[in-house]
N, C-alpha and C positions, 0 to 999 in steps of 0.2 A: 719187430715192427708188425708182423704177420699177426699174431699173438695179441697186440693190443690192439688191433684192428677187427680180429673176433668178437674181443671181448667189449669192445664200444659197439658193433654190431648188435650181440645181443642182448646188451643195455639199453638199446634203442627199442629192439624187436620187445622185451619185455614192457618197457616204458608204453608202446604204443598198444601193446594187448592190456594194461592196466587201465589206461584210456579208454578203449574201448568198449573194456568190464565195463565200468563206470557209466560210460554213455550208452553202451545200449539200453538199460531201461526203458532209461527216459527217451530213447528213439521210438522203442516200443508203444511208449505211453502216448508218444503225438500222434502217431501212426495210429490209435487207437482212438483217439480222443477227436482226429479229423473223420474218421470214419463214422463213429458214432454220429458226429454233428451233420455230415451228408445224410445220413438214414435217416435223421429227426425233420434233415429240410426235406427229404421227396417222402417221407411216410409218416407224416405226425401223428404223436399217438397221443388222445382226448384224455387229458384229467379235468375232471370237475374245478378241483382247487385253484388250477392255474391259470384255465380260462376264466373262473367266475372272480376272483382275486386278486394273483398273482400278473397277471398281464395286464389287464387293466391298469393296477400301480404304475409296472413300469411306465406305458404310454403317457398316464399323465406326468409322471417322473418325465419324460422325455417333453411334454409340452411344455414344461416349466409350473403344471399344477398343484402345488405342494399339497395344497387340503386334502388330494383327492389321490394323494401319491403315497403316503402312509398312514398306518393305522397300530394301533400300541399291542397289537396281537400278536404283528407279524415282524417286529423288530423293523429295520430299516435295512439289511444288507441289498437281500435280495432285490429291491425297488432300486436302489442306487445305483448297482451294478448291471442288472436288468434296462433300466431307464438309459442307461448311457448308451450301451450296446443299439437299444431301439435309436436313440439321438442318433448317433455315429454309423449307424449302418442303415437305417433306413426299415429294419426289421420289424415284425408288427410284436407287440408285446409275448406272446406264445412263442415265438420263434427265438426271441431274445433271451426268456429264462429257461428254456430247454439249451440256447448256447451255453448258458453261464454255469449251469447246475450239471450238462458235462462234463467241463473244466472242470470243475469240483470232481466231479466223480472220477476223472481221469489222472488226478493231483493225487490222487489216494491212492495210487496203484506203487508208484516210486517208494512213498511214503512204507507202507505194508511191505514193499521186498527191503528195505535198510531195515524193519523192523525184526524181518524176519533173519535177516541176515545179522545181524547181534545177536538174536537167541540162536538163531540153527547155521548150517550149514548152508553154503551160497545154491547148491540143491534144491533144497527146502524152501531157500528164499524166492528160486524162481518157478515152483511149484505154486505156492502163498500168490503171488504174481498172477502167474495165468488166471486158477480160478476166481481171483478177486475181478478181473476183464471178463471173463465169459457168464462170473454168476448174476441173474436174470434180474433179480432186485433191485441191488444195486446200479445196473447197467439202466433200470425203467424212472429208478430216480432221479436219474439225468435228463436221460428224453423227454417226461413228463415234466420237466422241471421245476423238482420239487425243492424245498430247502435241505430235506434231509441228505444232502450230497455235501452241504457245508459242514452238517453237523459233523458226518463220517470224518469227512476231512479233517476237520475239528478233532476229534478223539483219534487218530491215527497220528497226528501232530503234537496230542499231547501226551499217546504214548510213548513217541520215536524220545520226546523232552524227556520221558523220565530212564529212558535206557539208554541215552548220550551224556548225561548230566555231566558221568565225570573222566571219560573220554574226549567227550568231546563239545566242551563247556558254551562255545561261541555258537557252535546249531543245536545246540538244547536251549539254549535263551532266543532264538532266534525261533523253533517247532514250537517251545512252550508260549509265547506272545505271542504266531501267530494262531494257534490252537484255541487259546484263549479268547483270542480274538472273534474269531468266527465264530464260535460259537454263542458268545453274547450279542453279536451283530444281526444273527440271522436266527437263532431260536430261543424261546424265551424260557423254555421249562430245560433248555441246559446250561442253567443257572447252577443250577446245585453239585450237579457234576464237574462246572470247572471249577467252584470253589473248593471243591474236596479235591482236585488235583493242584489245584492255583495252594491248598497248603501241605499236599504232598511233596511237592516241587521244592517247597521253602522249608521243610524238613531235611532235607536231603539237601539243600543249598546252605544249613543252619541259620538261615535266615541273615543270610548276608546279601553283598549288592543287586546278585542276579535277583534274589527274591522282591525286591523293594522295584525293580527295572518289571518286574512281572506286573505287581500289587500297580505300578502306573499306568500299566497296558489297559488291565482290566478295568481298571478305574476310569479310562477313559473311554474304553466300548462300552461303560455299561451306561454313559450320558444321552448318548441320543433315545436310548430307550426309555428311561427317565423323564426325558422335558417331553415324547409323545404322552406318555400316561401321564404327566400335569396337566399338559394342553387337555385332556378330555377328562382329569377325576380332579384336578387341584392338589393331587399328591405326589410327593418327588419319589417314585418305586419305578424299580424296572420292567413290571411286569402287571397286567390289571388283576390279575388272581390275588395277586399279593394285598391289593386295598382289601379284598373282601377277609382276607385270610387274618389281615392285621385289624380287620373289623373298623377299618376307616370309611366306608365307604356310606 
């Protein structure tokens, strides 16, 4: 009795240190991602693009101004997400995409240690980790809130998809859609990049159901970027480079 009583002991004690593993990360990550967004609300730090741009949208996103809430430059994530925040919080547009574009930045950290912890050693993973949180860049394109926080986010979601594929099939369709996602939502020139993973993805899927559940993701984030660049050229393209490139214009 003494004996099984050990041994269910340390099946619990292992179960709860496995737990643990697992969650600390992402303990880590909130605990980072609340403190970044305190330092962003008592010490804002001035970008050009967000103040002259990106906040603006949002607020009129949050007035219900649609004309004046997107533009075919800037995709539509940022405005929606932004804009809501301003609605629901009361926050003035600056305040709103520095919350949002933390999140992103702080979304990337989890991301990067499971990535690194597939190639390397759980070590290595939390090494990858830290300096992904401390390094200056990435940490400024959140505060500044910029889009490239989605983009990251974006490309660390569709690298985790291509080194889960076949382990771990249900969060590789789940990193690659939403990887895919963000990245046509919020920037327009990583177009090309998720198409050349969106058919790496489907190589390695042989182009079976997951690929097809991908090919509708995209296909559906690449619309709202679409009807904005009609609304202002008459052309159905996701992007305004592209009328000129395609010599429609």
């Amino acid at each position: 009795m003494k004996v099984e009583q050990d041994e269910s002991g340390a099946v619990g004690t292992r179960f709860l240190q496995e737990r643990v593993a697992v969650a600390l990360p992402w303990i880590v990550t909130a605990i980072a991602a609340i403190a970044a967004t305190v330092f962003a609300a008592a010490f804002p730090l001035f970008a050009t693009d967000t103040a002259a741009r990106y906040a603006p949208m949002a607020e009129a996103f949050a007035a219900g101004n649609w004309a004046e809430a997107f533009h075919p430059r800037f995709c539509v994530g940022l405005s929606v997400l932004s804009g809501i925040v301003c609605f629901a919080t009361g926050l003035d547009g600056y305040a709103a995409c520095s919350a949002v574009s933390t999140l992103a930045w702080a979304l990337g950290a989890p991301c990067l240690f499971a990535i690194a912890s597939s190639v390397f050693d759980r070590r290595t993973a939390w090494f990858a980790f830290i300096l992904y949180l401390i390094c200056p860049q990435t940490v400024l394109w959140g505060l500044k809130g910029f889009r490239e926080s989605f983009k990251l986010l974006g490309f660390l979601l569709m690298a985790l998809a291509l080194l889960r594929h076949a382990s771990h099939p249900r969060q590789s369709i789940f990193a690659a859609c939403a990887g895919v996602a963000l990245l046509l939502l919020f920037k327009c020139d990583a177009i090309l990049p998720g198409a050349v993973f969106s058919f790496a993805y489907a190589v390695l899927d042989r182009f079976r159901r997951r690929t097809w559940i991908l090919a509708a993701v995209a296909f559906a984030a690449l619309q709202p970027a679409c009807a904005l660049v009609w609304k202002w050229t008459g052309v159905w393209l996701p992007a305004p480079h592209y009328v000129a490139i395609f010599g429609l214009s």
